[in-house]
N, C-alpha and C positions, 0 to 999 in steps of 0.2 A: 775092265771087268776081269776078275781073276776066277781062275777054274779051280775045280774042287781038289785038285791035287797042289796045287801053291796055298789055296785059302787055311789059313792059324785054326785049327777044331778049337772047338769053347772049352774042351777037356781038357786041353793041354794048358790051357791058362788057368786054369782051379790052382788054388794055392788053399791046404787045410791051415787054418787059424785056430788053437786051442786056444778059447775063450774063456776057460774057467768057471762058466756060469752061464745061466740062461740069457740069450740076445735078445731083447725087446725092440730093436732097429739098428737096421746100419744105415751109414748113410759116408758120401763124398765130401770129405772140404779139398777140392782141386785132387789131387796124386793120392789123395790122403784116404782108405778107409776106414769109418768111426764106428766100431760099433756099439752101440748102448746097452749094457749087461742093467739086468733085474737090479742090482742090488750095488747103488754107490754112484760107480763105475762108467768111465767112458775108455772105449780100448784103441788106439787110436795103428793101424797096421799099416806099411806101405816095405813091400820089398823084404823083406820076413823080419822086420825090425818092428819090433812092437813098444808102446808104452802106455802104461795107464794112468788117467786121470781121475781120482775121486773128485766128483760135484754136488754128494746129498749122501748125509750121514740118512742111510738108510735105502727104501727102494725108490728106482728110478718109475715115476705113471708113465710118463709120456713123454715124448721127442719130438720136432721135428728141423728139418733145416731149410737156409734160404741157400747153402753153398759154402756164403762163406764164416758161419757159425750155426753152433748147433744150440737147440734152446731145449733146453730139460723140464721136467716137474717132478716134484718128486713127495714123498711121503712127508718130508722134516716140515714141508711148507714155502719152500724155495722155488721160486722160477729162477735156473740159470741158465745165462747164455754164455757158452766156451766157443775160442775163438782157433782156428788152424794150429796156433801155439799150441794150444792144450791149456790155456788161460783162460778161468771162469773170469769171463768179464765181467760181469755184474750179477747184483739178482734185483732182479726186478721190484720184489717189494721194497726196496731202499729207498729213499726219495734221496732226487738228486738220479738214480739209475735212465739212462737210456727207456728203459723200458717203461718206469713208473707211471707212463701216462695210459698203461693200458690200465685197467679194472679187474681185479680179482676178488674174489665170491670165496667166503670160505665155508 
């Protein structure tokens, strides 16, 4: 058990991130964090090196992750799922997609 004087404050590990744009979610792929900007955009930050990923001509509704991809929705009508790469793997309305065998309502 370490005492309060060796223990890392959670302050000193804040790293600010200029996102450019409103965050709708971040989230973890391993080392990696992603966070989902409104509009496009996935930001992907680890270590003050950033890169970004467009996956929806348009706004990003919703996110979420299992870890090791993140799954988008987005305005254009795309389910995409980007993988640690920064590679939209698929979109799920495709047949033939990973994902196709879920049901989307539109």
């Amino acid at each position: 058990m370490s005492d309060a004087s060796t223990a890392p404050s959670v302050v000193e590990r804040i790293r600010p991130v200029a996102a450019g744009g409103s965050v709708v979610a971040a989230h973890f792929l391993g080392e990696e964090a992603v966070f989902v900007l409104g509009e496009e955009v996935l930001l992907f930050w680890r270590d003050g090196t950033e890169r970004r990923v467009a996956v929806h001509a348009g706004g990003i509704l919703g996110a979420a992750s299992d870890g090791q991809r993140i799954v988008t929705g987005g305005d254009d009508g795309r389910v995409v799922a980007t993988d640690a790469k920064g590679e939209p793997a698929s979109d799920a309305r495709k047949p033939g997609s990973p994902m196709s065998r879920w049901r989307f309502m539109r």
